[in-house]
C-alpha positions as CSV (number, residue, x, y, z in Angstrom):
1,X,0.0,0.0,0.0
2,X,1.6,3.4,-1.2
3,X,2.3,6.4,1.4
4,X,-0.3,8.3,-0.4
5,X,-2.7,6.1,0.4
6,X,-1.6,5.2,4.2
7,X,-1.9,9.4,4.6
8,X,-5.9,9.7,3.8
9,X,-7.3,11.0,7.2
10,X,-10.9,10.7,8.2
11,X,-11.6,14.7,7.3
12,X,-10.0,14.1,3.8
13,X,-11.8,10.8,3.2
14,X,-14.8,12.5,4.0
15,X,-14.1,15.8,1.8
16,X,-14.1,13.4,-1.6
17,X,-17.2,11.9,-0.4
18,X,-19.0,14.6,0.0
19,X,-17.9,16.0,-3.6
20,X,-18.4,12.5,-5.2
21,X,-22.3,12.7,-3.5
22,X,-23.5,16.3,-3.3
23,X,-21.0,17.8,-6.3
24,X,-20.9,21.2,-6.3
25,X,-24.2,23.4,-8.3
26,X,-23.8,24.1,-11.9
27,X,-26.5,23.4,-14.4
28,X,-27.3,20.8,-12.2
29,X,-30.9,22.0,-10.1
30,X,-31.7,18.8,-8.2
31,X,-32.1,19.7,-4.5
32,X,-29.4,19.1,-2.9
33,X,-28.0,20.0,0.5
34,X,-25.1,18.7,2.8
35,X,-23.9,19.4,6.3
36,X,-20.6,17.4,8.0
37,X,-20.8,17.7,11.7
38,X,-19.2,20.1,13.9
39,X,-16.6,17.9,14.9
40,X,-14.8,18.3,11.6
41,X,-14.5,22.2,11.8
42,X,-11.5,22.5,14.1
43,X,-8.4,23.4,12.8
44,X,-6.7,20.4,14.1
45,X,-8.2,16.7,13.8
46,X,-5.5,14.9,16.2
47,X,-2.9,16.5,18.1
48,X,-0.2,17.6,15.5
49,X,-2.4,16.5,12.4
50,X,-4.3,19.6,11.2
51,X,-7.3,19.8,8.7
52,X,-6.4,21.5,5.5
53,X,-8.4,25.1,5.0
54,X,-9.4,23.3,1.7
55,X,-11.0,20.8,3.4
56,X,-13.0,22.2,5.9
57,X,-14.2,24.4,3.2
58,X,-15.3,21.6,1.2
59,X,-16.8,19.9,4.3
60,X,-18.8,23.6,5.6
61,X,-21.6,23.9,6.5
62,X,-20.9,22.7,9.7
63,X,-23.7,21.3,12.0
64,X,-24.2,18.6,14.6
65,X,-27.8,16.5,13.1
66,X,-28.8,13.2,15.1
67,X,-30.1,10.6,12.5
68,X,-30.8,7.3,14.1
69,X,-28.6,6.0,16.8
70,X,-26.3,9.1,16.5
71,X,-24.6,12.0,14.5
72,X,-23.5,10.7,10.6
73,X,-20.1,12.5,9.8
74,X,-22.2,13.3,7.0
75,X,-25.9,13.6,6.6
76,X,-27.8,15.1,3.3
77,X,-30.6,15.3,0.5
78,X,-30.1,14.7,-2.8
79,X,-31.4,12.3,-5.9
80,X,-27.8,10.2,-6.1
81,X,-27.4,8.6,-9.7
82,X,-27.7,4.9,-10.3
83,X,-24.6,4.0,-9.6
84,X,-24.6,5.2,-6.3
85,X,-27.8,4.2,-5.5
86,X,-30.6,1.4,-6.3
87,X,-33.6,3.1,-6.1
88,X,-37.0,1.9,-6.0
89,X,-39.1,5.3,-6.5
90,X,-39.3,6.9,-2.8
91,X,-42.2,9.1,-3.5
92,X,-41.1,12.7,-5.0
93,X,-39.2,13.4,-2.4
94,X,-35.0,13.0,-2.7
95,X,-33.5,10.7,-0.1
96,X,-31.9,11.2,2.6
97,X,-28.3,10.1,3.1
98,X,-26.1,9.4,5.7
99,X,-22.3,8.8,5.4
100,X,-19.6,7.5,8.0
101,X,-16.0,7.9,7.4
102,X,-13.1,6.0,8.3
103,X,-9.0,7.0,7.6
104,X,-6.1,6.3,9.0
105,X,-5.1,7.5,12.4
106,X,-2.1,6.0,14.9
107,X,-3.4,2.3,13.5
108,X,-5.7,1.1,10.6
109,X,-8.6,1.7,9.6
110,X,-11.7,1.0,11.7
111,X,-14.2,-0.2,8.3
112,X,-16.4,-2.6,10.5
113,X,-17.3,0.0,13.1
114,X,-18.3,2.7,10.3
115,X,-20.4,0.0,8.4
116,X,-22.3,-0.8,12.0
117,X,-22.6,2.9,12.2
118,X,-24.0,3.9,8.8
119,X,-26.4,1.0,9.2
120,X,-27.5,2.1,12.6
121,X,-27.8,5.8,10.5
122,X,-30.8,3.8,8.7
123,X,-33.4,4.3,11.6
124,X,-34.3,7.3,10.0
125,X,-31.7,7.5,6.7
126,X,-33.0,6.5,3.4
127,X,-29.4,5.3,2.5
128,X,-26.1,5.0,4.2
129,X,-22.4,4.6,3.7
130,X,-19.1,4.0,4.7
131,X,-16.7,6.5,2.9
132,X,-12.7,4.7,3.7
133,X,-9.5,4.1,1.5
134,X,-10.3,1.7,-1.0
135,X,-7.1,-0.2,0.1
136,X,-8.5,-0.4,3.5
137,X,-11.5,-2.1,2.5
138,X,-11.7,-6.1,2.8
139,X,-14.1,-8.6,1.0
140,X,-15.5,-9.2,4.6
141,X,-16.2,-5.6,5.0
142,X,-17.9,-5.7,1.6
143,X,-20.0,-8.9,2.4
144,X,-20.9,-7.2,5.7
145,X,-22.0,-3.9,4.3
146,X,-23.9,-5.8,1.5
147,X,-25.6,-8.1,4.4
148,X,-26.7,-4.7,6.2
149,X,-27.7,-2.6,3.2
150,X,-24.9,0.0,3.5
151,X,-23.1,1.6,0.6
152,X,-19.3,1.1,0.4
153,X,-17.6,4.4,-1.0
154,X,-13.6,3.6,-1.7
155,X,-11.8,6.5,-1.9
156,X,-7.9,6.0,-3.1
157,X,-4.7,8.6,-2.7
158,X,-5.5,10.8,-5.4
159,X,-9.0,11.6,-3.7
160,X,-11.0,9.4,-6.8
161,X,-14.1,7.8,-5.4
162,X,-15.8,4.5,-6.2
163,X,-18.6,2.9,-5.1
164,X,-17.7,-0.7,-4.0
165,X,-21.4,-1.7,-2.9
166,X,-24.3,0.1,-3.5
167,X,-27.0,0.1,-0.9
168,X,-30.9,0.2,-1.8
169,X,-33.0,2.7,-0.9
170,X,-35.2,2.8,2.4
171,X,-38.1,4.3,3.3
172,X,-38.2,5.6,7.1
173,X,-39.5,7.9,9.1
174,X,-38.8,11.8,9.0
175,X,-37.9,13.1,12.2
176,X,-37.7,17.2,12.9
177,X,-33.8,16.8,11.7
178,X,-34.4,15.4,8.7
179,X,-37.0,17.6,7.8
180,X,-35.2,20.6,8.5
181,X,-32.3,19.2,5.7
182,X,-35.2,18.9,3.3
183,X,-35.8,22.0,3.8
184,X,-32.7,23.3,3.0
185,X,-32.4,20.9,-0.2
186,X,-35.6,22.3,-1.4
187,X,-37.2,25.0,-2.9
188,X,-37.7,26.9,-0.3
189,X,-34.6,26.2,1.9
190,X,-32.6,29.4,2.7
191,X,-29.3,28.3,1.9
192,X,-27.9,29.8,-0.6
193,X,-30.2,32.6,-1.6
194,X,-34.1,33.0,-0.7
195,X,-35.6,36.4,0.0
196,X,-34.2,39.7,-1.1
197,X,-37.1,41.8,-0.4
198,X,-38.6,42.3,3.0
199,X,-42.7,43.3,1.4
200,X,-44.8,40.3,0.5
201,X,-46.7,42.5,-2.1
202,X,-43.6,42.3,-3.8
203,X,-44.2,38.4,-4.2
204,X,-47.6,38.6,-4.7
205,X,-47.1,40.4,-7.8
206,X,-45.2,38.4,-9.6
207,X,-48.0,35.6,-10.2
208,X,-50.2,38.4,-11.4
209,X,-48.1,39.7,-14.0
210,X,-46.8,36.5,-14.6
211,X,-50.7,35.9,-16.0
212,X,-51.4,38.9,-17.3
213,X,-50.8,39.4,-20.8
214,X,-47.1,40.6,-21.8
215,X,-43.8,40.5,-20.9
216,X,-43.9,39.7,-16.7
217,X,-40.7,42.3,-16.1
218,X,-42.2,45.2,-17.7
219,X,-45.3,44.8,-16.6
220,X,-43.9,44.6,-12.8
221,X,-42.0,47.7,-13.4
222,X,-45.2,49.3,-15.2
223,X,-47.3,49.3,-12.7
224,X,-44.9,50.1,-9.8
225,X,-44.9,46.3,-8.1
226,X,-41.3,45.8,-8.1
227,X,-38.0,47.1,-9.9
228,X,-36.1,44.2,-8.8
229,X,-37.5,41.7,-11.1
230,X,-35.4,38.9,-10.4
231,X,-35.4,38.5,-6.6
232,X,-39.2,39.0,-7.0
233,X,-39.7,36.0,-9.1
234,X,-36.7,33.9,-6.7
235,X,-39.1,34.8,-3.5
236,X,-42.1,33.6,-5.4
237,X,-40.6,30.6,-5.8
238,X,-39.5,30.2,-2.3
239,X,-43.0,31.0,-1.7
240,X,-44.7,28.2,-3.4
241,X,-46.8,30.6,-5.6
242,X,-44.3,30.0,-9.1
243,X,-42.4,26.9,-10.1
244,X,-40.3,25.5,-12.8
245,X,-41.9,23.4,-15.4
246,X,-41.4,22.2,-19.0
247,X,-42.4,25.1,-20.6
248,X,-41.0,27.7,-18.0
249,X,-42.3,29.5,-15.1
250,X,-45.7,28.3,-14.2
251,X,-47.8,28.9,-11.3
252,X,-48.6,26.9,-8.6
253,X,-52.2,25.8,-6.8
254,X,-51.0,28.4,-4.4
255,X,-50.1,30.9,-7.2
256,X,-53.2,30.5,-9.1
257,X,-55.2,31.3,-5.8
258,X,-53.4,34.3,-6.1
259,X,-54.9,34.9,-9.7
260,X,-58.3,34.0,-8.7
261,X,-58.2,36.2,-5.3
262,X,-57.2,39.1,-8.2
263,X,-60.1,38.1,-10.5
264,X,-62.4,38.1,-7.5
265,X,-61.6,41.4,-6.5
266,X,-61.4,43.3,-9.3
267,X,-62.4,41.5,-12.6
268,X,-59.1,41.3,-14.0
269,X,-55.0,40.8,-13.0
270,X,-54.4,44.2,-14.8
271,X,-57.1,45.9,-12.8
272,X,-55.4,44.3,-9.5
273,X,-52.1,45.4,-10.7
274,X,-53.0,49.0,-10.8
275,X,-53.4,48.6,-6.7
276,X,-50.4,48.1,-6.3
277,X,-49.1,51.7,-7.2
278,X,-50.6,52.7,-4.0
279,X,-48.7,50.8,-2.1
280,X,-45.1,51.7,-3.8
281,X,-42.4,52.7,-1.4
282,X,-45.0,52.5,1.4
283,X,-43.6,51.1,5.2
284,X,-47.4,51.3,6.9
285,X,-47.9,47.3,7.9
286,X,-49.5,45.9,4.7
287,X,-52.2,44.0,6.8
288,X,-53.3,47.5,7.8
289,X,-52.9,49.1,4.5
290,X,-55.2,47.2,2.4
291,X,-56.5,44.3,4.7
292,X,-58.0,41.8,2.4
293,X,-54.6,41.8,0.6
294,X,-52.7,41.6,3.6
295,X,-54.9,38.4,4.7
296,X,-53.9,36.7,1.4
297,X,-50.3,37.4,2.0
298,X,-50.5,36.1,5.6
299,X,-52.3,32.6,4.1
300,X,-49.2,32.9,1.5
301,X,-46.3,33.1,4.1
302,X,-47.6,30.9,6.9
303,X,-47.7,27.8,3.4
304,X,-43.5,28.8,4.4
305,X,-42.7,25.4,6.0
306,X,-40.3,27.6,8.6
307,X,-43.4,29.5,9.5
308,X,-45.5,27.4,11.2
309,X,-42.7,26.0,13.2
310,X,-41.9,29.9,14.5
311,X,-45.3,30.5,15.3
312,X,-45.5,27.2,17.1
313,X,-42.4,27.9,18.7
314,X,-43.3,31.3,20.0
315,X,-46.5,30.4,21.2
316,X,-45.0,28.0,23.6
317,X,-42.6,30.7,25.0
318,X,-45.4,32.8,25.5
319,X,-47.2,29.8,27.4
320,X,-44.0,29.6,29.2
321,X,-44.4,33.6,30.2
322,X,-41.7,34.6,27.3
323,X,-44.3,36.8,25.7
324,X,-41.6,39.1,23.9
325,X,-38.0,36.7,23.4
326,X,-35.5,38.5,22.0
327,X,-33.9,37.1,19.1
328,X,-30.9,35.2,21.2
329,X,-34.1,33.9,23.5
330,X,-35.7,32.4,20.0
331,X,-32.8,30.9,18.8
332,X,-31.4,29.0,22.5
333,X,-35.1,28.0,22.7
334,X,-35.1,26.6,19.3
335,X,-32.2,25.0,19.4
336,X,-33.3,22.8,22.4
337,X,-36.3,21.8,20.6
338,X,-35.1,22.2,16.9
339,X,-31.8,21.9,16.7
340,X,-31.3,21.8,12.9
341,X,-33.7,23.5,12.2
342,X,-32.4,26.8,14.5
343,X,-28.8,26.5,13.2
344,X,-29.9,26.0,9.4
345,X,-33.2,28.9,9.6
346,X,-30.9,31.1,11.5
347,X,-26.8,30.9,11.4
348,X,-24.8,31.7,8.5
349,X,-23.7,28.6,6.4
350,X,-20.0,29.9,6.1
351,X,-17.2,27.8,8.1
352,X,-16.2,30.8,10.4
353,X,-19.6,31.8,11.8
354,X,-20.2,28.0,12.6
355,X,-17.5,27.4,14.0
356,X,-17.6,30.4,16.3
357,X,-21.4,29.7,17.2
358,X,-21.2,26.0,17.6
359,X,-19.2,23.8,19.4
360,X,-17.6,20.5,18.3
361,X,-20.5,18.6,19.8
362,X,-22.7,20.9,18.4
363,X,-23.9,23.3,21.4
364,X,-24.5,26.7,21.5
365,X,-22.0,29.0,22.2
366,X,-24.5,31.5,23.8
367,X,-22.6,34.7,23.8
368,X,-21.2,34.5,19.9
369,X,-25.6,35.2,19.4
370,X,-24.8,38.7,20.7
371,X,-23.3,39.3,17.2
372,X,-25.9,39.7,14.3
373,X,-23.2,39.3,12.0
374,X,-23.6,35.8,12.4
375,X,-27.1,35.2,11.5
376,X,-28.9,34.7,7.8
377,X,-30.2,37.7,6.4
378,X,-33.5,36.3,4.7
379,X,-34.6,35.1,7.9
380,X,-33.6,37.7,10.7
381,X,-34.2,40.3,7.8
382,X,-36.5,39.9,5.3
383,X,-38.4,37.0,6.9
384,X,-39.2,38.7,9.9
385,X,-40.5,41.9,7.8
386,X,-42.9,39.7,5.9
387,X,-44.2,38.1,9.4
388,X,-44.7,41.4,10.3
389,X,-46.2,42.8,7.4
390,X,-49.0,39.8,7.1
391,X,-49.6,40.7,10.9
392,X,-48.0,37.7,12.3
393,X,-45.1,39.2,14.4
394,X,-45.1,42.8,15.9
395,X,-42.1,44.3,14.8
396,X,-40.2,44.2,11.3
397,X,-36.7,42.8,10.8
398,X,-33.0,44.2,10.6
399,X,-30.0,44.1,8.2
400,X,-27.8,41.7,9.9
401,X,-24.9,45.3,9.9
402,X,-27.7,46.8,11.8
403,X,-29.3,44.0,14.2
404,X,-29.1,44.4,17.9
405,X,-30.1,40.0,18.8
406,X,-30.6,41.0,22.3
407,X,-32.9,43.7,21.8
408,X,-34.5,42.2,18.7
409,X,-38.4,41.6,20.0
410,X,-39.8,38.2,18.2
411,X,-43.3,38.1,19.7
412,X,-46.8,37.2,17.8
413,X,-49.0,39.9,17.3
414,X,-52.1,37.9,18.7
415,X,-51.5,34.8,21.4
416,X,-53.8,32.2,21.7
């Protein structure tokens, strides 16, 4: 066995996984989303043996998810080609995939105890591996990965992956953590990019014109909806009201009650459109401002999967008398009963912020949340206005530059 090979460390092993399974976005628009755990953000991985900055950055984001029996060194969404996966269809839904990985530390390399852990991944995992040095891996290891349904992923010294055994597709239950990564892999995760304006009317509008006859961008910019076409029509989508299809944008169920609520109203999109002059530029809370609109953009943003669980979640504070958390009270709270969820809604994705707000095993450092630097724009920001502007929460968001967490009120408008 070369050097080259003997020198693959767990962190590295796991890097070419993780590129192998959940490749980087180019043309490529299947959800997909991918977090290693927390352990694998410090700067050094044994005493003396440091992680390489180019690894980590593969590896980020960093965060500590409990699938099954324990924390995967891996854990992710994505539609895996054939031959990584046998799939029998799974619903519409992509599966969810654990991965374990094994290098080479003071001894060998421990392959049986990462194929016992990836299968004991498949409590709630729709597929799992073991990611270790090819030369590492024996026909018993094979045989026993094979017996237990786990995947076999052989990376060798110049970081090349192949997939040794590939494990069938399960169907499990979805816990809170693994809905929170399907989240993220989705279209409306908040990941990458989500919401880049802070009015709902602004997302409202895009269905309309969308229908209406003529181009959709001139006609938002003609009647005064929204100059910023493009992040309109990226937080429709994260809205549910527009999707992608064969032909283009089309609407959704959701988006075509849009359209009809128009029709209702005023006989025709156009006609609605012209309303929405009136409200250009305006910062009155648009529940307030023209009330049977506002009620259709709160039915709009509480469809946002991450809505429901904030409302849920701040109803129990205030049932626990935490009528007005501040933003770091939200997130400490969340994170006890949500933990993916809170880090993935709320913290930057980037390795740094992570690794200053979470710990190795994945807890809260309490006083990085005093930053608001560290926290996702979309949510704490745009998010937050929207909840507000629907009449949900009583105060609008902040610019992360701008945000003060412990004096930033998150408290529903009307308790039950």
């Amino acid at each position: 066995m070369s050097s080259a090979a003997r020198s693959l460390s767990e962190p590295q092993v796991l890097a070419h996984a993780k590129r192998e399974l959940f490749p980087e976005r180019g043309g490529d628009e299947t959800p997909s989303y991918a977090v290693a755990d927390t352990q694998f953000a410090r700067e050094e991985w044994l005493p003396g043996r440091r992680i390489a900055a180019d690894v980590r950055e593969r590896l980020a984001p960093f965060n500590h998810v409990r699938i099954g029996g324990g924390y995967p060194d891996l854990v992710g969404v994505r539609a895996l080609e054939s031959d990584l996966l046998a799939v029998d269809r799974l619903g519409e839904e992509p599966p969810l995939i654990a991965v374990e990985a094994k290098g080479y530390a003071s001894g060998g390399v421990d392959t049986h105890r990462g194929i016992v852990q990836a299968y004991d991944r498949l409590g709630e995992a729709n597929a799992a591996y073991l990611a270790a040095p090819a030369d590492a891996v024996s026909e018993t290891d094979r045989t026993l990965a094979r017996e237990l349904n786990v995947g076999v992923l052989g990376v060798d010294s110049g970081g090349a992956v192949e997939a040794l055994e590939v494990p069938r597709v399960v169907g499990n239950r979805t816990s809170s953590e693994a809905t929170a990564l399907r989240f993220q892999a989705g279209a409306q995760g908040v990941t990458d990019a989500s919401f880049g304006l802070n009015h709902p009317k602004n997302y409202l509008g895009y269905p309309l014109a969308h229908y209406a006859d003529g181009d959709t961008a001139t006609l938002l910019s003609e009647y005064k909806v929204v100059g910023a076409v493009d992040s309109a029509r990226q937080g429709a989508a994260f809205l549910g009201l527009i999707e992608d299809g064969p032909r283009g944008v089309e609407l959704t169920s959701l988006g075509e009650e849009v359209v009809r609520f128009a029709l209702a109203r005023r006989g025709s999109v156009e006609a609605a459109l012209e309303e929405f002059e009136d409200w250009y530029r305006s910062s009155k809370r648009f529940v307030d401002r023209a009330p049977q609109w506002g009620q259709l953009a709160r039915r709009v943003v509480f469809e946002y999967p991450a809505t429901e669980l904030l409302v849920t979640e701040l109803q129990a504070m205030c049932d626990d008398w935490q009528p007005e958390p501040s933003l770091v009270d939200l997130v400490v709270h969340l994170h006890e009963t949500h933990p993916t969820f809170a880090v993935e809604l709320f913290v930057r994705g980037d390795d740094a912020v992570r690794s200053r707000v979470l710990t190795d095993d994945g807890e809260l450092r309490r006083e990085t949340l005093a930053d608001g630097t560290v926290y996702h724009s979309p949510t704490v920001f745009q998010l937050k206005a929207m909840l507000f502007h629907a009449g949900i929460l009583t105060e609008r968001g902040a610019e992360p530059s701008r945000l003060e967490p412990l004096e930033d009120v998150w408290s529903l408008r009307e308790s039950v």
